[in-house]
N, C-alpha and C positions, 0 to 999 in steps of 0.2 A: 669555123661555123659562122655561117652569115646568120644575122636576127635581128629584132627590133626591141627596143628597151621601151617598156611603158607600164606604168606605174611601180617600178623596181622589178619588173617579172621580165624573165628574158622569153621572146617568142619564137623561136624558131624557124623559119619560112623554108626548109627542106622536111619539118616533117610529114610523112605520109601516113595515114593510119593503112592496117591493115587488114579492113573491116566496112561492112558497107552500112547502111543506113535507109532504109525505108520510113517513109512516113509515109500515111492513110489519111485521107482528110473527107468525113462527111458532111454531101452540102444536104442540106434540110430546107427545104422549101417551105417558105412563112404562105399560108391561108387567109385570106379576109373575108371580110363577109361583109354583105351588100354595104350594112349600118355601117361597118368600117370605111369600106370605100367614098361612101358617100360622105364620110367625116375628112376624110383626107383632101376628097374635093371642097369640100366649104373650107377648109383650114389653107388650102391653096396648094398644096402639094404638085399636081399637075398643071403644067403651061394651058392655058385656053387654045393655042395655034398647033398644038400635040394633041393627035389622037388617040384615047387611053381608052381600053375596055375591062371589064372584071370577067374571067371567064374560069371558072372552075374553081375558083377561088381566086387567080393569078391576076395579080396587074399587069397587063401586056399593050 
């Protein structure tokens, strides 16, 4: 058996599980609001030579 020795554990590099694995990832969409937005721009967040709008809440 071929493997790799690290930290005294031996690893295996033939094993296959037999078994699958899903993962779900929810994106959540952050809201601002005008007061926010307009704090972001005095704190400098946005380039001046980039055009940035607040629309629905979203920075776009």
């Amino acid at each position: 058996m071929s493997g790799i020795v690290a930290h005294g554990l031996q690893k295996f590099t033939s094993f296959k599980p037999n078994f699958s694995v899903t993962f779900m990832s929810v994106v959540t969409t952050k809201r601002f609001t005008i007061v926010q937005y307009h704090r972001l721009a005095k704190l400098g967040f946005f380039r001046e030579d980039k055009r940035v709008e607040l629309i629905r809440g979203e920075i776009i």
